[in-house]
Backbone as CSV, one residue per row, in Angstrom:
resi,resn,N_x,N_y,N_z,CA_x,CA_y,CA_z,C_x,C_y,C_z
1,UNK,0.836,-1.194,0.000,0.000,0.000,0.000,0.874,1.248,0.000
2,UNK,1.816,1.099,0.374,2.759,2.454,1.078,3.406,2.704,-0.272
3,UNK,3.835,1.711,-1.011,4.857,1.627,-2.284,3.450,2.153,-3.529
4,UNK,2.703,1.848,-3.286,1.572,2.056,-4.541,1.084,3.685,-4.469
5,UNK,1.336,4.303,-2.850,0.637,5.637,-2.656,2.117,6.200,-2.967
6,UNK,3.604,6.290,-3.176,4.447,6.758,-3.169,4.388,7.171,-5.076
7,UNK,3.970,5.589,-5.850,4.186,5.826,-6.763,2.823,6.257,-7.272
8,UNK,1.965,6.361,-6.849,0.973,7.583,-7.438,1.327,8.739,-6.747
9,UNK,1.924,9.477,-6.079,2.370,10.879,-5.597,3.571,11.088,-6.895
10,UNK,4.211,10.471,-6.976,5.393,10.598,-8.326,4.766,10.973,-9.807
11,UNK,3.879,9.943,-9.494,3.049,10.309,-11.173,2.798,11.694,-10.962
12,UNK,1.422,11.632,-10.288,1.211,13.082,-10.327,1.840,14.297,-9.928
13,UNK,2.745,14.658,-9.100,3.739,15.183,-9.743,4.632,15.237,-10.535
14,UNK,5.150,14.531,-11.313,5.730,14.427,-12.742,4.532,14.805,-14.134
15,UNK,3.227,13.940,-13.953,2.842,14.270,-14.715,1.481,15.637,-15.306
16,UNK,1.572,15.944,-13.415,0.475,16.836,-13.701,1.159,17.997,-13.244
17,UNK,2.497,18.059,-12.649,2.869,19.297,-11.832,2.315,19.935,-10.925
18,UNK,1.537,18.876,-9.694,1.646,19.274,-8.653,2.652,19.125,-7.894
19,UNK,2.684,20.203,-7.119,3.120,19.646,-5.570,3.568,18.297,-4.919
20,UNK,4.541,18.281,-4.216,3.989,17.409,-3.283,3.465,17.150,-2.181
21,UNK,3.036,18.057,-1.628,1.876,18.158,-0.522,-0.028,18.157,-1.170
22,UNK,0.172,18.251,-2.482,-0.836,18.391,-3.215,-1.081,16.976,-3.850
23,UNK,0.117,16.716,-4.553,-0.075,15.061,-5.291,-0.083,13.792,-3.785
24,UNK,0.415,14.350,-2.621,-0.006,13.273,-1.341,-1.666,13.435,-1.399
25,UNK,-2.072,14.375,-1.719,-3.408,14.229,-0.725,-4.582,13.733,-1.796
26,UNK,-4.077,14.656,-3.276,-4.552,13.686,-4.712,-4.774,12.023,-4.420
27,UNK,-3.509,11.670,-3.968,-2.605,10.212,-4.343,-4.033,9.512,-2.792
28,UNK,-3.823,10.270,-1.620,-4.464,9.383,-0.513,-6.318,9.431,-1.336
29,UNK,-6.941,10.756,-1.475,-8.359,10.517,-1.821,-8.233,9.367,-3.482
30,UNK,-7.329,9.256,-4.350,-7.620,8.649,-5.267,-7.516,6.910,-4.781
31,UNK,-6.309,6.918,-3.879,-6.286,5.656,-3.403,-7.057,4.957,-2.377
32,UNK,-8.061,6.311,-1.558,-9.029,5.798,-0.985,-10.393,5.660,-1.820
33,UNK,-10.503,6.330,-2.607,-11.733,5.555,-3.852,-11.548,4.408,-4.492
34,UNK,-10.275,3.938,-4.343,-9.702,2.790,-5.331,-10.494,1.695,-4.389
35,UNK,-9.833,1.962,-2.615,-10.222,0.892,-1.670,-11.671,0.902,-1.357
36,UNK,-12.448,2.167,-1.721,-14.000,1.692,-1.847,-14.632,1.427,-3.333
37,UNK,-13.913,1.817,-3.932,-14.614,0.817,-5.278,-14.061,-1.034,-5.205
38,UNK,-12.935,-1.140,-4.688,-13.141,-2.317,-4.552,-13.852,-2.948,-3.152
39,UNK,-13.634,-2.344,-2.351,-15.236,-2.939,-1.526,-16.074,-3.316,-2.041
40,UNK,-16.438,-1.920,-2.583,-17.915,-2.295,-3.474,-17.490,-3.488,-4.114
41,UNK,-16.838,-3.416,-5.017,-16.417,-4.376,-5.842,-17.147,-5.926,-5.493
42,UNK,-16.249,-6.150,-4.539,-16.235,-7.222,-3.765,-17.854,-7.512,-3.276
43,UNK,-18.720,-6.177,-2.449,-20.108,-6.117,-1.803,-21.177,-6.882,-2.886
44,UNK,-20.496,-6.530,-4.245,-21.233,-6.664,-5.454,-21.319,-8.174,-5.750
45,UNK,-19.903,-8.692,-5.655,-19.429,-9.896,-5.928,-21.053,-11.243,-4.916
46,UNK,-20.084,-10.488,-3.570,-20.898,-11.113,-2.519,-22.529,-11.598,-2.906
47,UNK,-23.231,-10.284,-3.289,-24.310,-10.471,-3.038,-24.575,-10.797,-4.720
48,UNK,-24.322,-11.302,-5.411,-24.493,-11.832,-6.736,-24.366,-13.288,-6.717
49,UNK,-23.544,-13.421,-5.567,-23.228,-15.024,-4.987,-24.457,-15.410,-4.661
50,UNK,-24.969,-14.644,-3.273,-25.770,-14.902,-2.400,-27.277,-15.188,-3.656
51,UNK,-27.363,-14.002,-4.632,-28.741,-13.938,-5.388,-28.767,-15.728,-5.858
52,UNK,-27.179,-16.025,-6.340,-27.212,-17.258,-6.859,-27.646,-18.336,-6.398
53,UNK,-27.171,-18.229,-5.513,-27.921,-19.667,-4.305,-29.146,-19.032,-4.182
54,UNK,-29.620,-18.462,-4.007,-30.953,-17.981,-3.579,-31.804,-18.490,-5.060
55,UNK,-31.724,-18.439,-5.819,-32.113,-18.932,-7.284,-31.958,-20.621,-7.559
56,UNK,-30.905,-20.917,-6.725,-30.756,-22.601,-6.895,-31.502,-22.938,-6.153
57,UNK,-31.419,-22.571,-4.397,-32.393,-23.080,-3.446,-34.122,-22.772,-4.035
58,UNK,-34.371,-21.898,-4.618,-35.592,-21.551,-5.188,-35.956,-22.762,-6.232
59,UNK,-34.792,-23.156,-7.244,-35.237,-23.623,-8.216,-35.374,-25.312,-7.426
60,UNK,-34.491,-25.747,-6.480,-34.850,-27.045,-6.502,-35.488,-27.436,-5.541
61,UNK,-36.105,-26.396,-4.660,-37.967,-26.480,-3.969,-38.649,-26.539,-4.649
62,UNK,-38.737,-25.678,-6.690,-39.488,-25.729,-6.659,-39.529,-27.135,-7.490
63,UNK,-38.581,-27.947,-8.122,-38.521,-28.996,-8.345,-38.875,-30.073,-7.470
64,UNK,-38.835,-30.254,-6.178,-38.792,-31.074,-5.082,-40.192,-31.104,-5.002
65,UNK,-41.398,-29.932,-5.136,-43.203,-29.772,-4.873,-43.370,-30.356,-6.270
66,UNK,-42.601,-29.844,-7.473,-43.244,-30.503,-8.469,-43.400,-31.877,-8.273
67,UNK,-41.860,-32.676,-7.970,-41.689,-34.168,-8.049,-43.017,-34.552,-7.003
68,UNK,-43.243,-34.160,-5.801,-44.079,-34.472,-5.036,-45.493,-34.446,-5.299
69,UNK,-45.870,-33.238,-5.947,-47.112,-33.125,-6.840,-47.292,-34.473,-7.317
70,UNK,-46.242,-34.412,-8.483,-46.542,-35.870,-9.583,-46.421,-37.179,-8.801
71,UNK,-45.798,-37.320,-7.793,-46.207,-38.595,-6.785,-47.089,-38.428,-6.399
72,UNK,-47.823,-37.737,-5.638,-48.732,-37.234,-4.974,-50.615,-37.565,-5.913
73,UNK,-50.204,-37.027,-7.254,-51.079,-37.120,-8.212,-51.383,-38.461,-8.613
74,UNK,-50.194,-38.807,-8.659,-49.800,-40.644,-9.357,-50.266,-41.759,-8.461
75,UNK,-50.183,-41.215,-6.680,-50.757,-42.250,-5.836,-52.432,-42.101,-5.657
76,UNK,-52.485,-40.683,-6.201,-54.199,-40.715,-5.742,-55.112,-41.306,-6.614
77,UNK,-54.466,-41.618,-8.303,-54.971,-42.190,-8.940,-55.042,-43.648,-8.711
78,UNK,-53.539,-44.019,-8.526,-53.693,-45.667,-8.214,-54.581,-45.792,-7.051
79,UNK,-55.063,-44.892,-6.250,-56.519,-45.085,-4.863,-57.146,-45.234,-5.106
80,UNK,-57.229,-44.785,-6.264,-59.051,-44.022,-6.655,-59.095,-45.921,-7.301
81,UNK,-58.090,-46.075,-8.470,-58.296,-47.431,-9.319,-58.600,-48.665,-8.489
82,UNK,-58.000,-48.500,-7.501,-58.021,-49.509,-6.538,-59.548,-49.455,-5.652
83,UNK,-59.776,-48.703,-5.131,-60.801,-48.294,-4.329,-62.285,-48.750,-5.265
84,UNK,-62.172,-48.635,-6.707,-63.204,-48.477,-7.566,-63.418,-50.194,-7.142
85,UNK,-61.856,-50.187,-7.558,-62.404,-52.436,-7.777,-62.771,-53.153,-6.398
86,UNK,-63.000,-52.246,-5.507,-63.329,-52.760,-3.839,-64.536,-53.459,-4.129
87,UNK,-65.235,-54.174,-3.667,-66.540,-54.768,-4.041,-67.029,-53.691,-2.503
88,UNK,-68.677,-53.576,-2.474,-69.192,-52.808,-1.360,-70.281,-53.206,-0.787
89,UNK,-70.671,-54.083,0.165,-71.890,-54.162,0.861,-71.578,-56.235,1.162
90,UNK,-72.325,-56.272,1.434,-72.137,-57.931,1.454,-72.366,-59.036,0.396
91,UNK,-71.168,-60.337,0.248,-71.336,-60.956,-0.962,-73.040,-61.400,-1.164
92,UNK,-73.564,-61.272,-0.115,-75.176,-62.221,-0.116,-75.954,-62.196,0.481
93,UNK,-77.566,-62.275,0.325,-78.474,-61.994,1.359,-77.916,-62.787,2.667
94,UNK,-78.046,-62.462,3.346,-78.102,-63.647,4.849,-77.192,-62.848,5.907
95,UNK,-77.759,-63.580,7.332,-77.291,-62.835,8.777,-75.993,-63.291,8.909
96,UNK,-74.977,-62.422,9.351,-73.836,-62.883,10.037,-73.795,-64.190,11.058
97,UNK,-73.333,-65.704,10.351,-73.648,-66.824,11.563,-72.382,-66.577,12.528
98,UNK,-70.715,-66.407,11.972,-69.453,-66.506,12.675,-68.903,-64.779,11.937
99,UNK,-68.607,-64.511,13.208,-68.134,-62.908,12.611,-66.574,-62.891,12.484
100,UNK,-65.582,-61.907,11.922,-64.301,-61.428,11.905,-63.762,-61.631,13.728
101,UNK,-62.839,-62.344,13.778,-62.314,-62.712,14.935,-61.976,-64.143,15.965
102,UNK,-61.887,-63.227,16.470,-61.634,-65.215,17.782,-62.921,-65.642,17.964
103,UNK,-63.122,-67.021,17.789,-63.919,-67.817,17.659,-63.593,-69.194,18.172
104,UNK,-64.361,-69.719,18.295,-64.549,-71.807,18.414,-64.544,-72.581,17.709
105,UNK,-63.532,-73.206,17.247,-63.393,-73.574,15.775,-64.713,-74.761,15.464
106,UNK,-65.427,-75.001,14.386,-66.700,-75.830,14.859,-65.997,-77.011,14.427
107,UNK,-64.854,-76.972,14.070,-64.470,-78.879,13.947,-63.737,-78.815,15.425
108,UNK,-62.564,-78.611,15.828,-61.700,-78.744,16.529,-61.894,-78.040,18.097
109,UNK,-62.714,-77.511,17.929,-63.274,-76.886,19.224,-62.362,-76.583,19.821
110,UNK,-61.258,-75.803,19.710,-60.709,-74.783,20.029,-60.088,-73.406,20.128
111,UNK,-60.116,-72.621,20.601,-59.894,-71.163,20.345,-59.276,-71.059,18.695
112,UNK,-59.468,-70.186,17.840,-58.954,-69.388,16.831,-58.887,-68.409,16.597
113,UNK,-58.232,-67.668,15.705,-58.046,-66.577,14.872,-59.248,-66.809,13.465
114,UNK,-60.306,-65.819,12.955,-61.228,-66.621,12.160,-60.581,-65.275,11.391
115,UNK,-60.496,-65.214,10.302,-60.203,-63.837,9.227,-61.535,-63.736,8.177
116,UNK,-62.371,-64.199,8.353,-63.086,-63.905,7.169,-64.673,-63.767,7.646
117,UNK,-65.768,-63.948,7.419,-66.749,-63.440,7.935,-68.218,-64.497,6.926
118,UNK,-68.413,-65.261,8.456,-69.357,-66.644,7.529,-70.848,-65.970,7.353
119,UNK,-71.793,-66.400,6.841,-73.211,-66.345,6.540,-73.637,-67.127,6.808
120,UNK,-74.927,-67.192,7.034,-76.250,-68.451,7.350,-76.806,-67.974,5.945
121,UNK,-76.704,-69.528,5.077,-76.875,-69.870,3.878,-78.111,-70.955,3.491
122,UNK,-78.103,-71.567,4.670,-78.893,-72.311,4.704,-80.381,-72.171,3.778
123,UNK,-81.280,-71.394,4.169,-82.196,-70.722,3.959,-81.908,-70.255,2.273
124,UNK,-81.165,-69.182,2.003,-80.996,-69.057,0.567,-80.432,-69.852,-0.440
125,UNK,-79.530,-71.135,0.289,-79.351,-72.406,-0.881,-80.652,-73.259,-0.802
126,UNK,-81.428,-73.389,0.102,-82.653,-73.948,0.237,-83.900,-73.478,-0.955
127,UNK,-84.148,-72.014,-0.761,-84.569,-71.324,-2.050,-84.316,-71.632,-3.601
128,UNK,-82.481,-71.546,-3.577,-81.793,-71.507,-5.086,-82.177,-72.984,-5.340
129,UNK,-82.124,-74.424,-4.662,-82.755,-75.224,-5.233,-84.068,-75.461,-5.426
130,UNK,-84.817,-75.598,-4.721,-86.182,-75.397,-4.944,-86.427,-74.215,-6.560
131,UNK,-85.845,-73.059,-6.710,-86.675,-71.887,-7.633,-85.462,-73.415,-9.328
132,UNK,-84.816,-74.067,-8.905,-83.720,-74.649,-9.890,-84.638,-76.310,-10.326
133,UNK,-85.632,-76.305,-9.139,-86.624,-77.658,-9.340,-87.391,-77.426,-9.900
134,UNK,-88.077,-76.257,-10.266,-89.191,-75.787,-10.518,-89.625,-75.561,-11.818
């Protein structure tokens, strides 16, 4: 710094014919605009950085809602497809005889796990042959 303000005091006195109490004080305000234009310089740099990331983080949120959208979109359809092919209400007229759950097994007569859900059929296979005799 000291060598750079010596040789701008030289210039300008050599080349403008000041002083040298005149080309020092030239030489300090020119060399203190030098050190705030490059501040700036630099302030500029900084925040051109900062805009940048700020533009990446922007762009790949907004990539990240899109991707999620289109999953999002893509699972509600496979619900909906699925949900359609659900069958709804009961396979058949008739009262619940053995319901969903622990039960008595009617061969083995002992405790179970039952997963499925029986009917009293009796009565409506009784019907289906008889209306099949007729």
């Amino acid at each position: 710094m000291k060598d750079h303000l010596l040789e701008e005091i030289d210039y300008l006195m050599t080349h403008e014919g000041l002083s040298e109490q005149e080309a020092f004080h030239k030489s300090v305000d020119i060399i203190g605009m030098k050190k705030e234009l490059i501040e700036e310089e630099s302030k500029v740099k900084k925040e051109s950085i900062k805009r940048k990331w700020q533009v990446s983080i922007s762009c790949l949120v907004a990539l990240c809602f899109v991707g999620l959208s289109v999953f999002a979109i893509q699972y509600a359809f496979q619900k909906s497809q699925v949900a359609g092919n659900i069958p709804y209400g009961y396979p058949c007229d008739g009262d619940i005889e053995i319901p969903y759950g622990y039960r008595i097994h009617p061969i083995w007569n002992t405790p179970d796990w039952h997963t499925g859900i029986d009917f009293k059929l009796l009565l409506v296979v009784m019907s289906l042959l008889l209306q099949m005799e007729s």
